[in-house]
N, C-alpha and C positions, 0 to 999 in steps of 0.2 A: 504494500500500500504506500501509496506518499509519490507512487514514481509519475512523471509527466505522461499526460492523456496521450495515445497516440494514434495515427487517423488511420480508422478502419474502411481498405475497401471491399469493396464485396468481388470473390474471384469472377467476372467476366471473362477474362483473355480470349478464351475460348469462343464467343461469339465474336469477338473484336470489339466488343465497348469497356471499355475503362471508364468506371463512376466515382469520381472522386469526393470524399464528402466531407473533405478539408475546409472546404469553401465556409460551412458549418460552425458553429460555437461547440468547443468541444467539453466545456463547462460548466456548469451553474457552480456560481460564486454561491458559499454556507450561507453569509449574512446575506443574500437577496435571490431568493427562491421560486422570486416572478418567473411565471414562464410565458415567454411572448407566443401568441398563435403563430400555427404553420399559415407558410404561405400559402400560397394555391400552385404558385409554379414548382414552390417544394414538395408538394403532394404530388406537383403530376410527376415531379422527375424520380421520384419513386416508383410512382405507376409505371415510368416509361423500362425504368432500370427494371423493373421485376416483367412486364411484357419481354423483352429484350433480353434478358435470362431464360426465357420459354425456351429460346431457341439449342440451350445450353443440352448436349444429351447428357443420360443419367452418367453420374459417375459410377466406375467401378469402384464398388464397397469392398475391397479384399482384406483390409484392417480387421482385427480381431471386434468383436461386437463389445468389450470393455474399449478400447482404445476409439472408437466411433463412437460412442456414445459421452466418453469423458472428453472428447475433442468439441465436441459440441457445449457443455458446459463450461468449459476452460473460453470460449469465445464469447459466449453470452454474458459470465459473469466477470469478467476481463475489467480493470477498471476503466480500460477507453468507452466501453460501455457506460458508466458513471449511475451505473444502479437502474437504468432504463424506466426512471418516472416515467409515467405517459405524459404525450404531449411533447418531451424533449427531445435535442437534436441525438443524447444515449439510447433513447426509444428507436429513434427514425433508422439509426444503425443496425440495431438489433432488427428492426424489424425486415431491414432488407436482407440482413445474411439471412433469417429466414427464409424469403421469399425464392431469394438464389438458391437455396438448396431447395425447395419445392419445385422451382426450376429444372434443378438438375438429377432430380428423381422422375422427373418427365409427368408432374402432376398439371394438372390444366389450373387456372386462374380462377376464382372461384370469389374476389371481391366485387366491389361496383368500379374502380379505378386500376383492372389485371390482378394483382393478389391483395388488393389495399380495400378496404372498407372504412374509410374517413367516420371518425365518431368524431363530433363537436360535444365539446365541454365546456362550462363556464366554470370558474375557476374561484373561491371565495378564501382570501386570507383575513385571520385573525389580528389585529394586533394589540397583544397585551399590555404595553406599556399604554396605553391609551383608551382603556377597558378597563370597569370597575364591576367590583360584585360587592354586594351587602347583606347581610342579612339584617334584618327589621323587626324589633317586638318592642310594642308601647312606643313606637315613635322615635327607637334607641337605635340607629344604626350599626353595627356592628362589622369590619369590611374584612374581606377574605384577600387573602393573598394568590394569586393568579399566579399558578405553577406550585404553588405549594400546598394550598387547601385544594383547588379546586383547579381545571380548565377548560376554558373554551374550545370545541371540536369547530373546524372552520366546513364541515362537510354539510350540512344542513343549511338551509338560508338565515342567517342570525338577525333579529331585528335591533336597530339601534338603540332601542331602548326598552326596558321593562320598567314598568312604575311600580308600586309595591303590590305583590302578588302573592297572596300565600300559597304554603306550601302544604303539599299533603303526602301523605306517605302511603303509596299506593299495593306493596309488596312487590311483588316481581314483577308486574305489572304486565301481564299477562291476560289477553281477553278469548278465552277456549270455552265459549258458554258448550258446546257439542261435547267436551268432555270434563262437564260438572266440576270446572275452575273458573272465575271470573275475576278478577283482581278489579275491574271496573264496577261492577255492579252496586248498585246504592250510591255509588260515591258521586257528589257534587263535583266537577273539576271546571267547570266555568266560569274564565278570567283567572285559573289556576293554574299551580307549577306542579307538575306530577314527581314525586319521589319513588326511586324502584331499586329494592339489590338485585342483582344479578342471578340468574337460576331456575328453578322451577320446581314445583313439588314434582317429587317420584310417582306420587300413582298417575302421571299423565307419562304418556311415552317423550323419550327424547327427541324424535325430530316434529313430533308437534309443538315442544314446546320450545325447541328451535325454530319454526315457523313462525308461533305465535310474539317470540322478542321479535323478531322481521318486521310483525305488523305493526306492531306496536305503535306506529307514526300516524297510520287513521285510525285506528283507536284511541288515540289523543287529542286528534283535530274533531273527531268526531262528539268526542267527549266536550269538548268547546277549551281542554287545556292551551295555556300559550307559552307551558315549555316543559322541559323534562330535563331535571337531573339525575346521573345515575351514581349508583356505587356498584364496585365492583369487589365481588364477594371476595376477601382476602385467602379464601385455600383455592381461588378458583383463576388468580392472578398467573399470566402467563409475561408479560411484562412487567419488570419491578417499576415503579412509581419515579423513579430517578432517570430512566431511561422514557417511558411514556411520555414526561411533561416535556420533555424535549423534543419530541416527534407534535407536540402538539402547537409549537409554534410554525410550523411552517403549513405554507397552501393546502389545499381539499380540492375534491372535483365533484359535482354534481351533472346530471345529462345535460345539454342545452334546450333539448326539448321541454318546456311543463310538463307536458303530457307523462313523461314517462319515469318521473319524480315522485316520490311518496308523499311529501310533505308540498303542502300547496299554500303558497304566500310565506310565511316567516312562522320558525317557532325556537325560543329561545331551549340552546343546549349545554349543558355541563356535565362533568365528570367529575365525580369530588372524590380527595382522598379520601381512601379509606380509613385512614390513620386520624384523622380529623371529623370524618363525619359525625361523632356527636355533635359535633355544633348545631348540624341541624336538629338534633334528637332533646337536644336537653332540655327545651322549654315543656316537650312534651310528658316528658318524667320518662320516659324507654331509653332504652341505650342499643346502640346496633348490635354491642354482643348477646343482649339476651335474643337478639331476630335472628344473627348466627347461628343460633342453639338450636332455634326451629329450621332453619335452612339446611344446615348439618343432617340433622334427623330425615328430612325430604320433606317438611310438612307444610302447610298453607301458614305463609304470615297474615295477621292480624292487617286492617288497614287503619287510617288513625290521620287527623289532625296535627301539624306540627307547630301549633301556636306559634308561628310567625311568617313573615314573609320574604321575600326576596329583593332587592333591586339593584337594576343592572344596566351601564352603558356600556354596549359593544361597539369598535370600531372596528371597518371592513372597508376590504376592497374586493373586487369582483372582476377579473378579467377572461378577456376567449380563449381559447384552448382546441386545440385538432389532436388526436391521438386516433394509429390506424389499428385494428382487426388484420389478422394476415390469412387469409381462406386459399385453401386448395382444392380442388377437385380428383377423386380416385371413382370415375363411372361405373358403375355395376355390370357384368357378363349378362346376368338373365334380364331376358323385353322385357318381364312385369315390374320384378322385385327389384328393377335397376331406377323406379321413379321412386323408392324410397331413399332414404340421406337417414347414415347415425354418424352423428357428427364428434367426434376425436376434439377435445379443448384443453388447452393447458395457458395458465396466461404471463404472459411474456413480459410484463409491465412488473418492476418492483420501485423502490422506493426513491432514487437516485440520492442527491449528496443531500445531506441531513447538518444537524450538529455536531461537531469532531466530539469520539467517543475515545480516549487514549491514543486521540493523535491522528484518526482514522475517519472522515467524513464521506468514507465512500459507502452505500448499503449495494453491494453488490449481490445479492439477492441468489448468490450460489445454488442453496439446495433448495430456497422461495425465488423465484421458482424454476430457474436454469434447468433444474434437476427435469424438473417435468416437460418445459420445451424438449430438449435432449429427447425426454424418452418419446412424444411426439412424431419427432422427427424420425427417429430409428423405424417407430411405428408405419412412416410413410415412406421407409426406404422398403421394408420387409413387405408387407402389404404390395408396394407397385411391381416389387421384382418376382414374387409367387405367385402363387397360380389366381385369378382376378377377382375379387369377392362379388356375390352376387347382388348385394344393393350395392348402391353408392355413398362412398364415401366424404366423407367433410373434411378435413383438417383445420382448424384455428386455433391458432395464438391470439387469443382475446389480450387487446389493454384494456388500463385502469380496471384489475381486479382489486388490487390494494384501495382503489378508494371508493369502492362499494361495489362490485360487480358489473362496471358500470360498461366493459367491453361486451362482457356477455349476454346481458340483458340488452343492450342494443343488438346484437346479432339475432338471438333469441329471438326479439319480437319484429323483427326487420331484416331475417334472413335473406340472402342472394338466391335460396330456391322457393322454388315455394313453399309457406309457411305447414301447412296440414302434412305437406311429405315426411316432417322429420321426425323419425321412428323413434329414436333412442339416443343420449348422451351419454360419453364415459371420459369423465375428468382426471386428471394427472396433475394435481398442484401438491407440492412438496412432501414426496414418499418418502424423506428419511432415511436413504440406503448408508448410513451411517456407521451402521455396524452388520455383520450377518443377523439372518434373520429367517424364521421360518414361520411367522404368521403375518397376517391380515386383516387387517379393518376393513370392511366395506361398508361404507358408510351409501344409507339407501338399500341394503340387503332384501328389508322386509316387507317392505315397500311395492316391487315390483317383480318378472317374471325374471329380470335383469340378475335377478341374487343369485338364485338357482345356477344359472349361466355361471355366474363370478364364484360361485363355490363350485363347480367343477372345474373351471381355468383353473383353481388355485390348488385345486387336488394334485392336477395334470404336472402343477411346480414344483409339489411335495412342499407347500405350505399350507395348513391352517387357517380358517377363518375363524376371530376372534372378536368379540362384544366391544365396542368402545368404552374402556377405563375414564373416561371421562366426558358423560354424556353431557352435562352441563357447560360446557366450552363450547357446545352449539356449530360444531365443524357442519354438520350437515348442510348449512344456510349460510357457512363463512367462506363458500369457493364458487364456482359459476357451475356447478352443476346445478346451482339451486337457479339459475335465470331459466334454464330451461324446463323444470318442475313447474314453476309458475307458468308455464305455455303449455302443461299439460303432456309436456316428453318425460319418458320414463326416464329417469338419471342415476348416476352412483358414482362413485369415487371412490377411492382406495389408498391405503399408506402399510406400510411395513409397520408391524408392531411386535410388542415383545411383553413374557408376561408381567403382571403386576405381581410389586415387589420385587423384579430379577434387577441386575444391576445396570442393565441397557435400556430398562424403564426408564429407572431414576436417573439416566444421563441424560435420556428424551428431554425429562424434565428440567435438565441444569441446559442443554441447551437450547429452549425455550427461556428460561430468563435469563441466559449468557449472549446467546447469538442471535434471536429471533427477531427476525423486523429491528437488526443491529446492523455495524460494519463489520463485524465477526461472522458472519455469514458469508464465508469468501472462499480462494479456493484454496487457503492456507490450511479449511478443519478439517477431517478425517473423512473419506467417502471409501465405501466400501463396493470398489467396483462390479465383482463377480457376484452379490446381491443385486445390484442395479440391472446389471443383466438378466437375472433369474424373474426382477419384478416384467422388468418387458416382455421375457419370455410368455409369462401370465396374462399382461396385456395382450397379446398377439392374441394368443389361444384364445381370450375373453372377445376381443373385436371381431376375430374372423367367426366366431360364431353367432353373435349379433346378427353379424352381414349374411349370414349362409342360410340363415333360419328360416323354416316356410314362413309360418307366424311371425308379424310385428310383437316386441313387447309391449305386456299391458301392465297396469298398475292392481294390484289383487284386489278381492274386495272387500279389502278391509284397512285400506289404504287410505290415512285422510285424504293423501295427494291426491287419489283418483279425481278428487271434483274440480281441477283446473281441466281436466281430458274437456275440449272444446267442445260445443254441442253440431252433433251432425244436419 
């Protein structure tokens, strides 16, 4: 880390165009995080460079399948990359070595712009030197410190101001009236701030109650709330609080679109520590530890009054933003089953330069989510060069997963084929090939006919499938399979796991709060290759059966998800 950026071109020769993309800023400066909208003539000279690679034929893959797949990694997480925020000129790199090697796998073009599918973002920075928070009982103000009690998330549209609003303590704030939980119900929240910890009672399943934090944003507006703060349950913290407050100074992204936003006009957001959040608690006589107790347990909290209010001026700025989708096309063999599409996503976008963390302001996004590009890609070499699967294939590198899904859910509902065609998703964002491994998550297992499928892939690798250790992290609705669940595709995803209690658990766990969404996610930590290839091997086996199947997947019937399936 620390060495000078250096300019990446994408191998051409071979056609005869040489893209140079020097031309480019090959930095964002720590202290100023703006990112200026792409051009339009730099979108198309992307477009034209990825056309213009079509003509590239495939490469011979004769490299061992470790050394192809960690070549791919070693490129994307490279610091001339610069962490590939979307939007930036480290994205726009990335995203064309992408397209070159789709290129040269001999896959067809599959965006609106050759392999590019232009997302518009508006773009909202916080800034906290010029932002105040208070808390309010009897007219007494009380002011919180910004970064250290409490922070503004710049991902939401923030209103410039809040006047005094009380606050109320909602529980997890969860509205599942279908499965006899409501955290809303009874409760007054109009002209109010909603209080929530993090989590969910046990007797509701995991990925409903991963759905139901998702919604949680019309459930609030609906409610007539005009903000939400949350806590974040401290055994449930995957970011320590010293690391977090520092990712919360810089830019957000939200769609350009309204339409395709959750939150509609302004609603004020915060994140309070949890180290402090008595503050809010104490006028009410509770304390958060004793709601820990019941959280611990799995049980429903209590909702309640926090005898005071809030008041808050937020400063912002708001600027445009382009960040592209990189789609590929693998056509299906058979006339019928070749007008379905199960579309292959892993998202390509990570953090870019942050805050210097010991000296290191790069988040090169290594195993978030290089790892998963890579295996993509591998995916789309193995696939074109065997025998030719009978639906058709997608490939995408979704951006801006890091700042809400916001690649995928645009593709999602604005795909380049038609939207009813697309059968099934199977996402690849940060499998952990960190150490050997013989089990699996699959996150979506239960859900759909997709599990079954993914538990005999994983047979065929001589791995395990294993229950998620930690259903209250809500992974299910934290990666872009879930944009495609909301359009009613059957989706899953998967990560290498290990048991609970063994000693590669609890390194999972150190690094999650050592490297994750950090610049220690680089290619300096530990990857364990011949796992890496064992996971793809398992992908292979999982996608070509997808593709080969008479049957489309369905979602079971016992499936919340089944009710986004579109009405015929």
């Amino acid at each position: 880390m620390g060495v000078p950026a250096r300019a990446f071109q994408p191998r051409l020769a071979r056609s005869g165009v040489v893209s140079d993309l020097r031309a480019f800023p090959l930095r964002l400066s720590p202290p100023d995080l703006t990112i200026p909208a792409m051009s339009t003539p730099f979108l198309r000279s992307l477009a034209l460079l990825a056309a213009l690679s079509a003509a590239v034929p495939a490469a011979a893959e004769e490299a061992p399948a470790t050394e192809r797949w960690w070549a791919h990694v070693k490129v994307l997480a490279d610091d001339n990359m610069e962490g590939r925020l979307a939007g930036s000129p480290g994205h726009a790199r990335a995203a064309a070595y992408v397209a070159e090697r789709f290129a040269a796998y001999g896959l067809k073009p599959a965006g609106t712009e050759g392999y590019l599918q232009p997302v518009p973002l508006v773009l909202q920075r916080v800034f906290p030197d010029k932002s105040s928070v208070a808390l309010v009982k009897d007219g007494v103000a009380m002011s919180l410190v910004l970064g250290e009690d409490l922070t503004l998330p710049a991902r939401i549209p923030q209103p410039a101001s809040v006047p005094d609003a009380p606050l109320v303590f909602i529980g997890y704030g969860l509205h599942m009236p279908e499965a006899g939980h409501d955290d809303f119900a009874g409760v007054d929240l109009r002209g109010k701030i909603a209080v929530v910890l993090s989590g969910g009672p046990s007797a509701v399943g995991a990925p409903l109650r991963a759905h139901a934090a998702r919604e949680r944003w019309e459930a609030l507006q609906k409610a007539g709330a005009v903000g939400l703060v949350s806590i974040q349950n401290p055994k449930q913290v995957e970011i320590p609080w010293e690391r977090a407050r520092l990712r919360a100074v810089e830019p957000a992204m939200r769609l350009a679109d309204p339409a395709l936003n959750p939150v509609k006009g302004e609603l004020f957001t915060a994140v309070m520590n949890p180290a402090y959040a008595n503050k809010l608690f104490a006028p009410s006589g509770r304390t958060l530890e004793e709601l820990l107790v019941l959280a611990e347990a799995g049980k429903a909290l209590p909702g309640f009054a926090l005898n005071q209010s809030l008041r808050a001026t937020v400063a912002t700025e708001t600027t445009q933003a382009v960040s592209s989708n990189v789609a590929a096309l693998l056509p299906g063999s058979d006339p019928v089953l070749s007008k379905d599409y199960v579309v292959l996503s892993a998202h390509l976008d990570g953090l870019g330069v942050g805050q210097p963390i010991d000296g290191d302001a790069i988040n090169n996004g290594a195993m978030d989510n290089a790892s998963g590009v890579a295996s993509l890609l591998e995916q789309a070499a193995a696939l074109k060069t065997g025998a030719p699967p009978k639906r058709s294939i997608l490939f995408v590198a979704v951006t801006a997963e890091e700042q809400g899904l916001l690649g995928s859910q645009y593709f999602a509902e604005r795909p380049t084929v038609p939207k009813a065609a697309l059968v099934a998703n199977v996402n690849m964002d940060m499998f952990m090939p960190f150490k050997p491994a013989n089990a699996i998550i699959v996150m979506g297992e239960d859900e759909s006919t997709l599990g079954e499928v993914a538990r005999r892939a994983a047979a065929s690798q001589g791995f395990s499938v294993m229950p998620d250790p930690f259903p209250n992290a809500l992974s299910f609705v934290r990666s872009d399979q879930y944009s495609f669940i909301r359009t009613g595709v059957p989706a899953l995803a998967g990560r290498l796991a290990h048991p609970a209690g063994s000693p590669e658990a609890a390194e999972d766990r150190r690094w999650r709060a050592e490297r994750y969404h950090g610049p220690k996610d680089d290619l300096a930590q530990p990857f364990d290759l011949p796992t890496a290839v064992r996971f793809n091997q398992y992908m292979a086996t999982l996608i070509r059966e997808v593709a080969d199947a008479p049957a489309r997947p369905q979602w079971l019937p016992n499936s919340f998800f089944r009710r986004f399936t579109p009405a015929k």
